[in-house]
FIGULUM-492761 format. One line per field, with one value per residue (C-alpha): residue number from 1; residue in three letters; x negated, y negated, z negated. Coordinates in steps of 0.1 Angstrom, whole numbers, always signed. Layout:
N
seq = [NUM, ...]
type = [ALA, ...]
x = [X, ...]
y = [Y, ...]
z = [Z, ...]
//
This chain:
262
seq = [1, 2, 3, 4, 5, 6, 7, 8, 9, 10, 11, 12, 13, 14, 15, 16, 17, 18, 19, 20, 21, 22, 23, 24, 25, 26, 27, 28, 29, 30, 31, 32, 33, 34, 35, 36, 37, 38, 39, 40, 41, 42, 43, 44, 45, 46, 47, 48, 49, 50, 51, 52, 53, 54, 55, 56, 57, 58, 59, 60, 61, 62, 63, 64, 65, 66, 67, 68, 69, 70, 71, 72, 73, 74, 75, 76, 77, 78, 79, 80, 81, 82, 83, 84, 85, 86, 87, 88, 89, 90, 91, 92, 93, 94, 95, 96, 97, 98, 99, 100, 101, 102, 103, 104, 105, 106, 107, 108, 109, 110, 111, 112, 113, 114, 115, 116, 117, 118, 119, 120, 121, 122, 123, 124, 125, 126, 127, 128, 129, 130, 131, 132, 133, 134, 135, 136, 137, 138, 139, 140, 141, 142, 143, 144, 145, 146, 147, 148, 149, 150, 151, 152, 153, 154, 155, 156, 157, 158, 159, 160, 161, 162, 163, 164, 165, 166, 167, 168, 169, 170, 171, 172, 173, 174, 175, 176, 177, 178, 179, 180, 181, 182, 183, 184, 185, 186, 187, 188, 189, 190, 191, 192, 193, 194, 195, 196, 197, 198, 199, 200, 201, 202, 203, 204, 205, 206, 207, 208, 209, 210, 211, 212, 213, 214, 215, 216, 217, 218, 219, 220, 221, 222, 223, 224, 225, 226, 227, 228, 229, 230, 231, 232, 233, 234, 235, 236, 237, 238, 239, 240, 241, 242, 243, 244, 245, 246, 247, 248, 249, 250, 251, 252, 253, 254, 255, 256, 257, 258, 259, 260, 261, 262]
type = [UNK, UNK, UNK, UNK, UNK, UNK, UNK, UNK, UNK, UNK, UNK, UNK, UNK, UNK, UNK, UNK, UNK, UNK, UNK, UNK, UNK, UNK, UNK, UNK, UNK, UNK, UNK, UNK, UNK, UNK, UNK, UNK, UNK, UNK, UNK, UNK, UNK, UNK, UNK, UNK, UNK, UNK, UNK, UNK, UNK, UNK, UNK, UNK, UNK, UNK, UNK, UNK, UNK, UNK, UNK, UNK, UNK, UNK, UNK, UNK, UNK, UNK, UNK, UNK, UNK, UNK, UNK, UNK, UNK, UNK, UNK, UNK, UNK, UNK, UNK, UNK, UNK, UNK, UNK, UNK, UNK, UNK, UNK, UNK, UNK, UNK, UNK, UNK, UNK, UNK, UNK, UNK, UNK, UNK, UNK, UNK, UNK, UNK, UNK, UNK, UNK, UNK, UNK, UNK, UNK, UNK, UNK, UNK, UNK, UNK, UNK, UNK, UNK, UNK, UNK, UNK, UNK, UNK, UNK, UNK, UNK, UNK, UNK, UNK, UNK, UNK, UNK, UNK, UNK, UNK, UNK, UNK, UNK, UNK, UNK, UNK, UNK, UNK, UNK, UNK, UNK, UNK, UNK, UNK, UNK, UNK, UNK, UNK, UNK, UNK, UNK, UNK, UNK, UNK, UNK, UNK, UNK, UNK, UNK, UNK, UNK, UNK, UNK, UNK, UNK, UNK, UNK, UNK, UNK, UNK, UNK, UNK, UNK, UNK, UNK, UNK, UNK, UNK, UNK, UNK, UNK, UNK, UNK, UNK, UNK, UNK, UNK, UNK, UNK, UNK, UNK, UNK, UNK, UNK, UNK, UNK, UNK, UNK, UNK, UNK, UNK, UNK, UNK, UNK, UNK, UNK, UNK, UNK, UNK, UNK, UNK, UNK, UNK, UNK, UNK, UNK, UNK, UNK, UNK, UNK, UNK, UNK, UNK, UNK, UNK, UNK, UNK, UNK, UNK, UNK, UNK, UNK, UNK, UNK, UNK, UNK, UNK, UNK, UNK, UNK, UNK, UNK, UNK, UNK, UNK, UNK, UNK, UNK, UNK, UNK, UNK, UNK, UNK, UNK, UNK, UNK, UNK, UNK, UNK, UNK, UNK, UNK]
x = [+159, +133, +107, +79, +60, +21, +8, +23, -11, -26, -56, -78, -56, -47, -69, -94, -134, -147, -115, -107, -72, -39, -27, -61, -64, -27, -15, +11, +10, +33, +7, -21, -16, -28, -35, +2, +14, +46, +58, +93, +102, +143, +150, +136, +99, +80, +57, +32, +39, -3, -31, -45, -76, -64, -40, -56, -55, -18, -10, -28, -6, +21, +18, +21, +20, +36, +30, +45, +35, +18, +30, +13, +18, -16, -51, -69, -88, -65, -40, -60, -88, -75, -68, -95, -78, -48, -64, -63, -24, -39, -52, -19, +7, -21, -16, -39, -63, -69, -104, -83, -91, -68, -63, -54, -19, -22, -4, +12, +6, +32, +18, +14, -9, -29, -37, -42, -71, -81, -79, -104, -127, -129, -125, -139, -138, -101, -89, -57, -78, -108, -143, -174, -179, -145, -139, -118, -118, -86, -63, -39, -17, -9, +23, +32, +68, +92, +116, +109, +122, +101, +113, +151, +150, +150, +124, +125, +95, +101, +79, +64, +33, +6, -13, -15, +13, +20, +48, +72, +102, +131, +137, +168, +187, +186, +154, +134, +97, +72, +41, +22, +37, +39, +65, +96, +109, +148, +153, +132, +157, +191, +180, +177, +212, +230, +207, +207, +172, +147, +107, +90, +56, +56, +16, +22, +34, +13, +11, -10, -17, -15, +12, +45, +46, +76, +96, +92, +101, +133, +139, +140, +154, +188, +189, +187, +211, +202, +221, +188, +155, +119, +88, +54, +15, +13, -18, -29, -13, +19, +25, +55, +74, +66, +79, +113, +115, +113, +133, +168, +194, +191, +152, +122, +89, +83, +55, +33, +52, +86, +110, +141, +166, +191]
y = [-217, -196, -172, -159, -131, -138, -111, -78, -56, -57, -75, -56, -56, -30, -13, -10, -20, +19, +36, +63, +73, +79, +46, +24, +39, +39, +20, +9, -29, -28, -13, -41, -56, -92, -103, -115, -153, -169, -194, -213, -239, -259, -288, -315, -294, -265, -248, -224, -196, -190, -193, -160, -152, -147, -180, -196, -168, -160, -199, -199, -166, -173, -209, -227, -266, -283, -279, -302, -287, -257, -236, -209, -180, -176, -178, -144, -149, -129, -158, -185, -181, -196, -228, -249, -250, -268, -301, -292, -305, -332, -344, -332, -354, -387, -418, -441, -458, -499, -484, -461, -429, -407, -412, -378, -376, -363, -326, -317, -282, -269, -240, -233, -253, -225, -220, -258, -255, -226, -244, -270, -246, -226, -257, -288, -309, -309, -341, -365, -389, -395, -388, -420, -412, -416, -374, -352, -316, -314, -337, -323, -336, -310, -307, -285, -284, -254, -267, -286, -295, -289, -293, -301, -263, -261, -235, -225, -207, -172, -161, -123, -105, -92, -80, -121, -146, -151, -165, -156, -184, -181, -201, -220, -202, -173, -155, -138, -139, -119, -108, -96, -78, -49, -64, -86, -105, -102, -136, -133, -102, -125, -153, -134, -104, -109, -127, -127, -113, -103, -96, -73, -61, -22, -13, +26, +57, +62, +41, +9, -9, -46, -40, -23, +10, +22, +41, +10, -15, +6, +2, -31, -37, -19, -39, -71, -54, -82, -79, -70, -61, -62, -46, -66, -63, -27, -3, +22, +53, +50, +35, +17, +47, +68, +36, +39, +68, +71, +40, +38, +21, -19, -19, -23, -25, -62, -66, -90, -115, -104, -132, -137, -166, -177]
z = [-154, -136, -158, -140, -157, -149, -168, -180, -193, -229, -238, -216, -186, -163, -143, -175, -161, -157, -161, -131, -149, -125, -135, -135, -98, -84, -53, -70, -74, -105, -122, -118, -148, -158, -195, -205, -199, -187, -165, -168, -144, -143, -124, -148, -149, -161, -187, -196, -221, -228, -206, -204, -183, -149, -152, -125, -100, -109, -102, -73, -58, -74, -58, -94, -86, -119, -156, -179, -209, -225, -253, -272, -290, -307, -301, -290, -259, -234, -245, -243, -223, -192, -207, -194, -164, -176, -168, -133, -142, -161, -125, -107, -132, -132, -117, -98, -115, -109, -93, -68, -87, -102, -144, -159, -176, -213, -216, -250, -260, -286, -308, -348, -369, -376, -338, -329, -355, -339, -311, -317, -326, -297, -272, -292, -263, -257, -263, -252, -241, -217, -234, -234, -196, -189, -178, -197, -200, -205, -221, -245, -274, -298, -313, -345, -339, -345, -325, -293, -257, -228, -192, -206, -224, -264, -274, -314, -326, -339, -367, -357, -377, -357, -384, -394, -390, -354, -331, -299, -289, -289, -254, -241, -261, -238, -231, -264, -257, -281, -269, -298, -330, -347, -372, -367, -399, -405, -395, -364, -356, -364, -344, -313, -316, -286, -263, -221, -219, -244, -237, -259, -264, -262, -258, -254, -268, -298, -325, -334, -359, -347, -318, -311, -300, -276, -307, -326, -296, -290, -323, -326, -293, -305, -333, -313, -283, -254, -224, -207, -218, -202, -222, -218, -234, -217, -221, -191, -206, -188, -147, -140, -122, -156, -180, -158, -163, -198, -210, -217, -192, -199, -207, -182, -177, -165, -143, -127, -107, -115, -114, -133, -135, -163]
//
């Protein structure tokens, strides 16, 4: 299993519009920071974790050909914005049509019930199926499932607060993803102790009220003890050379592109 950070940066992203700071101006490409999504790809297919704004230009560096399936964490905009251009994938999985043309394949998108409605509301003409002039824009089937198999990987959805109930996964049984929080739920905490790898959201130094700050993150971060440890959903206040530098032995700031496989 392959997981592809697309975005690293908070919901602004990094370099700010209008901001001249040290890290909003640095050469450093670490510290570009895209709104935050995931890919994961195994042998039997792949899958989007969000589909922030910049979704299609990270899939188009990153040379992102194949999504099976799309699962989300919740629906604020630097999440979700991006996810008209799923049915790009619609087109790439169709078949040919009896006319010659290509038939979209239907996509399932796993996410809460909460966000689904949300969903529909922000993007009423997502259906699984062609509209009356036989287009579609995209096609999705959404699933409520807490537990689910994409791509031959079991994801379990891990119940977070981020000033209203929101989600991470718990993915393969190996990699922790929470991208938005400021509070993890005892269970949350007990179903991830002792994992490979576990991603974070850490948006800076001082505190906030709907996201982890970096003395909360480590906190929570020693209670779950992962064999490795990357920090996403990062603010400007800190470059990447600074985050190293500050952060315990075993914990990271990812950062756009980074690979890692499991």
């Amino acid at each position: 299993m392959t997981f592809k950070f697309l975005g690293t940066g908070t919901s602004v992203g990094v370099p700010q519009i209008g901001c001249k700071c040290e890290v909003c101006t640095s050469n450093d490409p670490r510290d570009k920071r895209r709104r935050c999504g995931a890919y994961v790809r195994t042998d039997e297919g792949a899958f989007l974790i969000d589909t922030p704004p910049e979704m299609r230009v990270a899939a188009l560096e990153y040379g992102i050909d194949k999504v099976d399936a799309v699962v989300l964490t919740h629906s604020h905009m630097d999440h979700v914005a991006g996810f008209d251009d799923v049915r790009r994938f619609n087109t790439i999985n169709g078949v040919m049509g009896p006319d010659g043309r290509i038939v979209g394949a239907p996509m399932n998108c796993y996410a809460m019930p909460e966000t689904i409605e949300q969903m529909h509301r922000i993007f009423p003409y997502v259906k699984p199926q062609v509209n009356e002039l036989g287009l579609y824009r995209p096609m999705i089937n959404f699933v409520e499932d807490d537990t689910f198999s994409v791509a031959g990987v079991q994801l379990k959805r891990l119940k977070v607060s981020h000033g209203f109930e929101c989600c991470g996964y718990l993915i393969g049984g190996k990699i922790g993803y929470i991208s938005d929080c400021n509070f993890l739920p005892e269970e949350t905490i007990s179903s991830l102790q002792g994992i490979d790898v576990m991603i974070l959201n850490c948006l800076r130094q001082r505190p906030h009220p709907t996201h982890l700050n970096m003395d909360k993150a480590l906190g929570y971060l020693e209670r779950i003890n992962p064999s490795k440890a990357y920090l996403i959903h990062m603010c400007h206040d800190f470059s990447h050379k600074k985050w190293l530098e500050m952060l315990p032995d075993g914990i990271e700031p990812a950062y756009d592109g980074l690979e890692i496989k499991i």
